[in-house]
N, C-alpha and C positions, 0 to 999 in steps of 0.2 A: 728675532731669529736667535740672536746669539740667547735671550732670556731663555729661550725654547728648549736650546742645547743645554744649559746650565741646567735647570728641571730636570732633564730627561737626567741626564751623569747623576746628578744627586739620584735621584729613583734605583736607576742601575746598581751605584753606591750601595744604598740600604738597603738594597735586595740583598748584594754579597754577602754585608756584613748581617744580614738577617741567619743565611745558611751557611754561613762560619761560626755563630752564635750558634746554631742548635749542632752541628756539629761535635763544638767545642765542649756543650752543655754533653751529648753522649757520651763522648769519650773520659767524660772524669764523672758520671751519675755513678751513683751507688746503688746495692741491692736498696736501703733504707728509704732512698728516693725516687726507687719506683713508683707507678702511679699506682691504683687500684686495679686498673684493667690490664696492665702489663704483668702481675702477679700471676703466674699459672696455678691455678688449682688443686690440690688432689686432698683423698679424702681416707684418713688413718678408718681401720674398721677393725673390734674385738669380739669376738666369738667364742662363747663356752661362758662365759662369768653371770652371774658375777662371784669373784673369790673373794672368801671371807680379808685374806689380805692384803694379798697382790692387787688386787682390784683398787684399795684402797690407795696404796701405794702409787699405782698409774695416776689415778684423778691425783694427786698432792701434785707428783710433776707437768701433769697437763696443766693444772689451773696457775703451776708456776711459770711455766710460758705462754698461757691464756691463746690455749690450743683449745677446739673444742671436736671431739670423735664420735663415733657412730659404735654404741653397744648392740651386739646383736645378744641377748640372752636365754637361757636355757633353764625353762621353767622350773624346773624343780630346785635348781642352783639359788633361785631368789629366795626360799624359803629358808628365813632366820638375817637374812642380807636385805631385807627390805630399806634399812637407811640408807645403803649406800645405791640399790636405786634410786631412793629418793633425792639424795646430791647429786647425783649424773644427771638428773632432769634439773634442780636448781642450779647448777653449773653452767646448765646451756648445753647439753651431748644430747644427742638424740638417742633412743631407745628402738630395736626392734626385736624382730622375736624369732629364733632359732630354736623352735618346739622345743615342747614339757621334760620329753624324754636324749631328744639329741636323735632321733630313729631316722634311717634313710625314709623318704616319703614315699618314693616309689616303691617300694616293700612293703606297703600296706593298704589295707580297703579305703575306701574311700570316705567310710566311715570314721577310720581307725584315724585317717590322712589328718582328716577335718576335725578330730578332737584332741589330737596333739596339738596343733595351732589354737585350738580358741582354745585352750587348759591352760597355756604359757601365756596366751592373749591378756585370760582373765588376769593371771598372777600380776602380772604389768600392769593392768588396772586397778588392782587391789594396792597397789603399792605407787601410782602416780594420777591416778583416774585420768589415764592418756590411755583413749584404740589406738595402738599405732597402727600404721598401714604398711610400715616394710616389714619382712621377712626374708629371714637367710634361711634357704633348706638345707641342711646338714648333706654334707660332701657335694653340697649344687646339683643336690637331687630333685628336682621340682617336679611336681605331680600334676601334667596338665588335664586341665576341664576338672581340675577340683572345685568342687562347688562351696563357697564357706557365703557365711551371712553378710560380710563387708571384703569390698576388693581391697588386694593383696599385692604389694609391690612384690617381686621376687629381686633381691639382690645381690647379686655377681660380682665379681673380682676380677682383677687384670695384675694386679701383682699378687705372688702368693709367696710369703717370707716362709713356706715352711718351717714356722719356729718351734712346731711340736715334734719335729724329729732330731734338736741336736739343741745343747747345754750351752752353745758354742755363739756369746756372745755378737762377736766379728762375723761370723760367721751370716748370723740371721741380719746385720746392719749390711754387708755387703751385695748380699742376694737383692735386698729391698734398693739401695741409691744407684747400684751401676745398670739398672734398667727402668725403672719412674721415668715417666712423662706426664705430661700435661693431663689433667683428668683421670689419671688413675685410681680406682680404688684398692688401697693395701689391705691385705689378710693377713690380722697379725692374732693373738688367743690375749688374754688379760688372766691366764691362770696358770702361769711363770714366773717364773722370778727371772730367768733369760731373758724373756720376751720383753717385759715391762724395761728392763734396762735397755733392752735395744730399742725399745719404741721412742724411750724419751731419747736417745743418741742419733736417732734417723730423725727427730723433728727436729732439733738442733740441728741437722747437716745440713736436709731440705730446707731451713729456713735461711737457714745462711746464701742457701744460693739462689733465694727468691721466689721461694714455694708459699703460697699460703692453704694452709688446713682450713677444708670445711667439714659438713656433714652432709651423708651422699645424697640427702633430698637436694639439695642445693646443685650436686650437679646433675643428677637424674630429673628432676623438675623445673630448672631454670634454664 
């Protein structure tokens, strides 16, 4: 009997000290020693490039924090900029397409619709031999029951950094950290010199406080 009692106290014991132990472990974890799956997600996205400069500029700081982002680009912008598509695919960033011209979609035939897309499509292929399958419509204008030859992710935004209305640094970092959450995607341009500063200053904030960057197939398909 008495052996019985002793058991049992020892059990009781190492249960405590089991949930003081993770307790203990919470209270002093750091963002570093998060797990994988406690990391929330969100997913940086550039629009309008690629710029002969600035473009270049963003990839040096992303590949310096081994960030990797989501280009949407704008066909005609590739042309003479073909390497530095080419390093945004060997970097590991995802590429999609934000038609030839940059044109609202709903503003044109269906014709017109469907050969802005495959015009920018092909460019992309000419310069990574990747179809991508997402596309941003310029101003989140998307043309439904377009018909094109391969299906089409359309992809949307939940933060928008307005970074092409103001010069203003702070400005464009502020709008983007006091409202991110889990699974967001950012709209931010890659044909700034504002924006490119504030991009690489908002992945530094987000990371600091246990954000991990994907690319938005990652959260739209997984």
């Amino acid at each position: 009997m008495k052996k019985g009692i002793l058991i049992l106290g020892l059990l009781i014991a190492a249960v405590g000290m089991f949930f003081q132990g993770k307790g203990m472990k919470q209270a002093v974890e750091t963002v570093g020693e998060l797990s994988h799956k406690e990391h929330p997600k969100v997913a940086l996205t550039f629009d309008d490039g690629p710029h002969a400069f600035y473009t270049e500029m963003l990839l040096d700081g992303l590949k310096e924090r081994g960030i990797c982002a989501t280009f949407f680009l704008i066909g005609k912008n590739i042309e003479g900029n073909e390497e530095i598509v080419q390093r945004m695919q060997k970097e590991g960033h995802l590429i999609g397409n934000h038609t030839y011209h940059h044109v609202n979609l709903k503003e044109l035939s269906q014709k017109e619709a469907k050969q802005e897309i495959q015009k920018a499509g092909n460019k992309i292929y000419e310069s990574t031999g990747i179809c991508t399958a997402f596309v941003r419509p310029p101003f989140g204008e998307w043309k439904k029951n377009l018909d094109l030859d391969m299906t089409m992710i359309p992809v949307s935004w939940n933060i928008d950094s307005l970074d092409w209305t103001t010069e203003n640094t702070e400005k464009i970092i502020k709008r983007v950290v006091k409202d991110v959450e889990e699974d967001d995607i950012i709209l931010m341009h890659d044909v700034y010199k504002t924006s490119v500063e504030a991009a690489l200053q908002i992945v530094d904030i987000l990371k600091e406080r246990g954000y991990e960057f994907v690319t938005v197939d990652k959260l739209l398909l997984e």
